[in-house]
N, C-alpha and C positions, 0 to 999 in steps of 0.2 A: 707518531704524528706525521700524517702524510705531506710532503711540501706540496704547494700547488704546481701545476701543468703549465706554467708560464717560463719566460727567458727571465734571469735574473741579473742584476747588473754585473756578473761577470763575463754576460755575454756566452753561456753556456747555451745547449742545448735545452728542450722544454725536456725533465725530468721524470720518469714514472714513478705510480709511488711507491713508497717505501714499503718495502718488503716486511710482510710482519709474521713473528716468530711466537708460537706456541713456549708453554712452561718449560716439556719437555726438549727442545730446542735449544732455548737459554741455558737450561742444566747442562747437556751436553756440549755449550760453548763456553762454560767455566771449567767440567769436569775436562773438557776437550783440551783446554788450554794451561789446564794446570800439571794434567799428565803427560809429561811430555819425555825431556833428556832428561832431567832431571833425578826423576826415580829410579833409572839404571843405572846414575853414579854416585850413588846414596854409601853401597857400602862401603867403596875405599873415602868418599870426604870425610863419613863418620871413623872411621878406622885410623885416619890419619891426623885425627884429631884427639877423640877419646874411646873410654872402653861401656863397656854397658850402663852403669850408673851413669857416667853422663849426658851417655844417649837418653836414656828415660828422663833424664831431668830436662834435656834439649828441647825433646818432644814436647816432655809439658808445657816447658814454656812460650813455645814458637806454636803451641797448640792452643792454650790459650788466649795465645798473643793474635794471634790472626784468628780465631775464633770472635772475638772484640772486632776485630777489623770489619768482617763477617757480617754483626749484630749493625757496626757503624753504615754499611754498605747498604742493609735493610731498610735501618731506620730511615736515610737519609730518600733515597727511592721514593718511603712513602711519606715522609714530612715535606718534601721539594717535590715533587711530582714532577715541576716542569724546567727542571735542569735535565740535559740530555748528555750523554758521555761523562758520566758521572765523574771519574776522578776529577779531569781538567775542569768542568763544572763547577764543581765542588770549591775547589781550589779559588777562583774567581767572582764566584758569590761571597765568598769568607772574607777573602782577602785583597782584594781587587785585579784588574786588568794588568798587570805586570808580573806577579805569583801566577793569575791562572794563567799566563802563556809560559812561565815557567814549567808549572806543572806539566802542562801537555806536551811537550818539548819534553821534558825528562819523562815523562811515562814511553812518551813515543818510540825516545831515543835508546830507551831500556827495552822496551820490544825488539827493536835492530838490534842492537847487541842479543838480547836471546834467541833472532831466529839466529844468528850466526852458526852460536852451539849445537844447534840441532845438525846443521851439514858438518863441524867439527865430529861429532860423536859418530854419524853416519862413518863418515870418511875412515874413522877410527875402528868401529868395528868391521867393514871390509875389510880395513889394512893389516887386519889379524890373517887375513888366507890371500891378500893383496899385499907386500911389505912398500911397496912403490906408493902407496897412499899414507905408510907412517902412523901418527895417532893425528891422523887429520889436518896437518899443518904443511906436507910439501907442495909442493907446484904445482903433480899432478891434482893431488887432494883439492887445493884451492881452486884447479878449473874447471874440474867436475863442480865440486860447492856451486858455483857461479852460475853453470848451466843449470844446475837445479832451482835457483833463486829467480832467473828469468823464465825460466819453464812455470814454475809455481805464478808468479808474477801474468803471465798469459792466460792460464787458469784461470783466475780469483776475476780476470777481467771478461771473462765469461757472465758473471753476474752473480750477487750475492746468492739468492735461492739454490743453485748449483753447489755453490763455494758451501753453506751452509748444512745441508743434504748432505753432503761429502765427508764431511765433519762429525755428523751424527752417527753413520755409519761406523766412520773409521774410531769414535769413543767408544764404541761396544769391541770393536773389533783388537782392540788394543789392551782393556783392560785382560783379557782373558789370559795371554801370558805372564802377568802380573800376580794375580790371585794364586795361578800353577806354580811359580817358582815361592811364594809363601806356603802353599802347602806341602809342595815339596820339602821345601829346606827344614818346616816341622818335625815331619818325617823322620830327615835324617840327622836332625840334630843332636850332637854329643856333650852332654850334660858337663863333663868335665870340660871343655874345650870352651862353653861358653862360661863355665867357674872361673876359668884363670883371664878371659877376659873382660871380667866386670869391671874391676877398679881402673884396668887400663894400663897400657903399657909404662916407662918410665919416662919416654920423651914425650909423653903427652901435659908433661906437668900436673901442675893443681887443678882440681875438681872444678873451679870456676871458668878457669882458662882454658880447659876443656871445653866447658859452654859454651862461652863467647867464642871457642874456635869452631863452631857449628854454627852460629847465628846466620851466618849468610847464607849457608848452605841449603838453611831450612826456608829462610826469604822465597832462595829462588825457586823452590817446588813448590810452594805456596802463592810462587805468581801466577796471577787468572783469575784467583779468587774474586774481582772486581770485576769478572769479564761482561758478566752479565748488566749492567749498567754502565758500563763502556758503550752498550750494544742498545740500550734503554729504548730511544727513537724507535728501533724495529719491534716490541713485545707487543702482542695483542692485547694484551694487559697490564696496566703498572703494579699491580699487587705480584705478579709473578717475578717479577727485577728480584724484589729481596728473596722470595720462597728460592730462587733457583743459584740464588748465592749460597742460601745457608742449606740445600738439598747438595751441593755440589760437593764443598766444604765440605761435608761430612761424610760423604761419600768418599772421598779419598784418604781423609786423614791417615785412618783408620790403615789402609794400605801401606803409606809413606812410612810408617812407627815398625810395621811390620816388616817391612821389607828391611829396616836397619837390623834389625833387634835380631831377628833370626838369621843371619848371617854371622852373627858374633857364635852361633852354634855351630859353623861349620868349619872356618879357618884361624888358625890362631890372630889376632890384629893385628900384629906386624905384617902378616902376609896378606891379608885382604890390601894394607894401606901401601902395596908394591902392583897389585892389579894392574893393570892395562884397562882402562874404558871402553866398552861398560864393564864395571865390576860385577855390576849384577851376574853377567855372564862367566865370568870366572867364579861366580861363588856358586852355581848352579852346577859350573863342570864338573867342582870338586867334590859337590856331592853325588851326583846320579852319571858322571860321564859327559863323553864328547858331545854326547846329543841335548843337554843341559846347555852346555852353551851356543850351540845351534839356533835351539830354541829360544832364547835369550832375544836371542840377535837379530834374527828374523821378527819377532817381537817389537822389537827397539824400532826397528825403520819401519814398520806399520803406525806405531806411537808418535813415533817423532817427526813424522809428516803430516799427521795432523793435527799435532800439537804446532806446525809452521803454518799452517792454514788457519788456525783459529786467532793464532799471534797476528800474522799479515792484515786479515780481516780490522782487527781489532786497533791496529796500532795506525792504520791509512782512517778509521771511523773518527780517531781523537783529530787528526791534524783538519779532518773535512770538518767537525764541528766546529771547533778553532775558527778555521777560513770563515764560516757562515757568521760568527759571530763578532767577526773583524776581528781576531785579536790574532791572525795569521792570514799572509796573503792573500789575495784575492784568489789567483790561479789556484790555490789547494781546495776549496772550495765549489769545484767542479765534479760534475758527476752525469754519467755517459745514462743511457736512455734504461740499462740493468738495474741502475740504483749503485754503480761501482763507482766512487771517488777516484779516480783514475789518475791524476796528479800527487794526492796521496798518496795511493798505490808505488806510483814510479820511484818517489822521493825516498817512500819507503824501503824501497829493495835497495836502493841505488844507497842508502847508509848502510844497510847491510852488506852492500859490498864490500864500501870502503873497512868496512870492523874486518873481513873476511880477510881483507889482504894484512892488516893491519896486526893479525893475531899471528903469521907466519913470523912475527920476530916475537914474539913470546918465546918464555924453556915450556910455558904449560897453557897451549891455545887455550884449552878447552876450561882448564881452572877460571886461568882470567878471564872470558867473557863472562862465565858465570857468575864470577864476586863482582862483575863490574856493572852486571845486571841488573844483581842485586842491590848493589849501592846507587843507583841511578831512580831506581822505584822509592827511595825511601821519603826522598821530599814530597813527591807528590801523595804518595801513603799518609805522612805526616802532617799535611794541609787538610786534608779530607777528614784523618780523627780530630784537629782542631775546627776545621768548619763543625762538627757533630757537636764538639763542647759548646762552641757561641748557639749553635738551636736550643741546642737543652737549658741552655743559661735565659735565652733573649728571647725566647720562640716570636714574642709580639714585634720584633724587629727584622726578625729574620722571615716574615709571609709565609709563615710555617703551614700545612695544613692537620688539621690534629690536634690535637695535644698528648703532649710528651709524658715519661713516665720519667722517675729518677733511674730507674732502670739504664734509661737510654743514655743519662746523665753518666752515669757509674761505666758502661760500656763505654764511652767514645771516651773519659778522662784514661782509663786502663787503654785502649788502643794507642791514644799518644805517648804516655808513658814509653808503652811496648815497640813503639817506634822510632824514640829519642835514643832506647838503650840498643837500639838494631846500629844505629849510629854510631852509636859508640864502639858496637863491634866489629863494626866494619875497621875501623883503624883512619889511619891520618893518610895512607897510600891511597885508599879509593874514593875516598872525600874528596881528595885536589884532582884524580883524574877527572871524576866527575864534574868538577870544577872547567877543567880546561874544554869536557864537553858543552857543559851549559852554556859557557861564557860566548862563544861567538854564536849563537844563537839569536841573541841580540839582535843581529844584524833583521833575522825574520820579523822582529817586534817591529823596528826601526821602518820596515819598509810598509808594515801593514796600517801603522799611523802615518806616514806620508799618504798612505794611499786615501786615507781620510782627512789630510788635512790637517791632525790634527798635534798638539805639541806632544811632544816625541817624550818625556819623562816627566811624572812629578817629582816633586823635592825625595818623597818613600820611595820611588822606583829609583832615582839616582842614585841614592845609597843602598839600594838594591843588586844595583847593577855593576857598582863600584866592587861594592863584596865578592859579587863573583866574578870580575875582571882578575881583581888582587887574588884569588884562590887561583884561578888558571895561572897568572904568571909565576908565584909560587910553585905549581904542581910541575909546570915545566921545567921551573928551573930546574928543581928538586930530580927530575929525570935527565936531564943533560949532566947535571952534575952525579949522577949512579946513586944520592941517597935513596929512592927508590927503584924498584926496576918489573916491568912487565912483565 
């Protein structure tokens, strides 16, 4: 939907319009966004967690699980038609004006945190023939990162069509080392080698705790999956939001399971779960040689740059709908003559900074941004399979357009579920940090209903807000005093 050619009351410039994006486009801004750091440090998370059988049961069920998500992400595109940036959307038709600034806030804030890991992992795999860069966490590491953040950042502000185009590209260009090192690793894989790590090593414990000690890990490769109705406003068509969720989705799973599964054929588990990041590339060397992990890694920084470019995009789109819709700032709400939210943008990099510095007192940068990533997405995830339950339940309340099947009923209650037990696996560590994130957030609510005048909390948002006040001071404490630690 194009905005109109006029000044709007934030005093911005008159707007061009919205740039609008083809099927194939949207595909490659979920597949773009989903592929990213993630996939190269697949084998040591799964290694360090459990042995084969677990992995297949992980797979299922985080395959599953976001699969629902997938189906919920579709349905909702074409029963709402005219909610725009889906998740925070979502979130605020459900549930009112203080969850959806939640939501978009923690989606947002969960994109900053993952572009982090992408300059973490970069930094990382230089620092394999660089040792002055580390696994991504020293001084020099962190101001290279930084330079790339404002570099990208200048970019993106070139204009979305650019930003976009760039992205397409680099998703064909990326996948291709991916696919080589699964069919490599089939290759070489040694049948006894992946026998003795099926059940799993000993300190992996029980077969469940196994599981849940993957859930996050499968979250965070599975984020983007939403990308494409994050981005909703630019499709030429609204039937293509959901086809390019659930084309994208499928497109990768299939990779993600691969790329675990067959590495258990090539190094015993103990030794993948001692890897240096990317694993990927150390499981490549040890099958085919030096030039295995070359290629790897050269790989990874083609991937992982435009899995930061479709993230940037995507996470300045949530806070400029926000702004339009009053339920953040005026000033985020702006956007230069490109169609580039440009106060978005800025606000955007400039958290990612703060994570960047922030992960140098981590023992495992790249770990914790990634679990914290993932725990950050789950509310807003969590709102969205509940917004799908009240359509399918209520549709004649909800301005649904359509009518619904029990289908979509059966879908979005199995997404919630599969999102309460992600919760659960996240643990009580990433709950409260996330907690201490959400909570001064606030402050952005707080100034976007002054800016309307109007009163600042309902009685639901007070105890809204209370809860995650009390979860932040909790999480701190809990960190000052060493019960948890970074």
């Amino acid at each position: 939907m194009a905005r109109a050619d006029t000044h709007d009351d934030t005093g911005a410039a008159p707007s061009a319009p919205t740039a609008k994006l083809t099927l194939l486009t949207l595909t490659a801004m979920v597949v773009g966004s989903m592929v990213g750091a993630g996939v190269f440090s697949l084998p040591r998370r799964f290694a360090q967690e459990t042995g084969v059988a677990g992995a297949l049961i992980a797979w299922t069920v985080a395959g599953l699980g976001m699969l629902m998500l997938a189906f919920v992400f579709q349905a909702l595109a074409v029963r709402r038609p005219d909610l725009d940036a889906g998740v925070y959307a979502y979130a605020k038709a459900g549930f009112g004006e203080y969850l959806g600034f939640f939501s978009a806030f923690g989606y947002w804030a969960s994109a900053c945190v993952g572009n982090v890991t992408y300059w973490v992992l970069i930094m990382s795999t230089i620092g394999a023939i660089a040792p002055a860069l580390g696994d991504g966490d020293t001084a020099l590491a962190i101001i290279l990162s930084s330079a790339g953040l404002w570099g990208f950042f200048l970019l993106i502000r070139r204009g979305v069509k650019e930003a976009t185009a760039i992205n397409r590209i680099v998703t064909v260009a990326k996948l291709v080392p991916i696919i080589v090192f699964v069919i490599l690793a089939l290759f070489c894989l040694d049948p006894s080698v992946f026998a003795d790590n099926f059940a799993g090593e000993d300190y992996a414990g029980s077969l469940f705790n196994q599981v849940r000690g993957t859930m996050l890990a499968t979250v965070f490769v599975f984020l983007g999956v939403e990308g494409a109705s994050v981005y909703s406003r630019h499709a030429k068509r609204r039937e293509d939001v959901g086809r390019a969720t659930l084309l994208g989705f499928l497109s990768v799973f299939a990779i993600f399971a691969s790329v675990t599964i067959v590495s258990y054929g090539i190094l015993p588990m103990n030794e993948i779960a001692e890897l240096r990041q990317p694993s990927m590339a150390g499981v490549l060397e040890a099958a085919v040689g030096t030039w295995g992990k070359t290629f790897v890694s050269v790989g990874l920084i083609i991937s992982v740059l435009g899995a930061y470019l479709a993230w940037s995009l995507m996470a300045a789109e949530v806070l400029f709908v926000a702004a339009k819709d009053e339920d953040m700032p005026r000033f985020l709400g702006r956007s230069s003559g490109d169609d580039v939210p440009v106060p978005a943008l800025l606000m955007t990099t400039a958290l990612s900074q703060v994570v960047l510095i922030v992960t140098a007192f981590s023992d495992d940068a790249f770990g914790f941004a990634l679990d914290l990533t993932s725990s950050l997405s789950l509310i807003p995830f969590l709102l969205a399979a509940a917004f799908a339950v009240k359509i399918a339940l209520r549709p004649q309340q909800e301005r649904v357009v359509g009518r619904g099947t029990r289908a979509e009923l059966v879908f979005a209650v199995l997404a919630t579920v599969y999102t309460v037990f992600l919760l659960f696996a996240a643990g009580l560590k990433f709950v409260l940090v996330s907690f201490i994130i959400y909570a001064p957030a606030t402050f952005l609510f707080v100034k976007a209903r002054r800016e309307q005048n109007r009163r600042l909390f309902s009685p639901k948002e007070a105890l809204i807000c209370a809860v995650s006040v009390a979860g932040a001071v909790v999480g701190i404490v809990a960190l000052a005093a060493g019960w948890i630690e970074l």
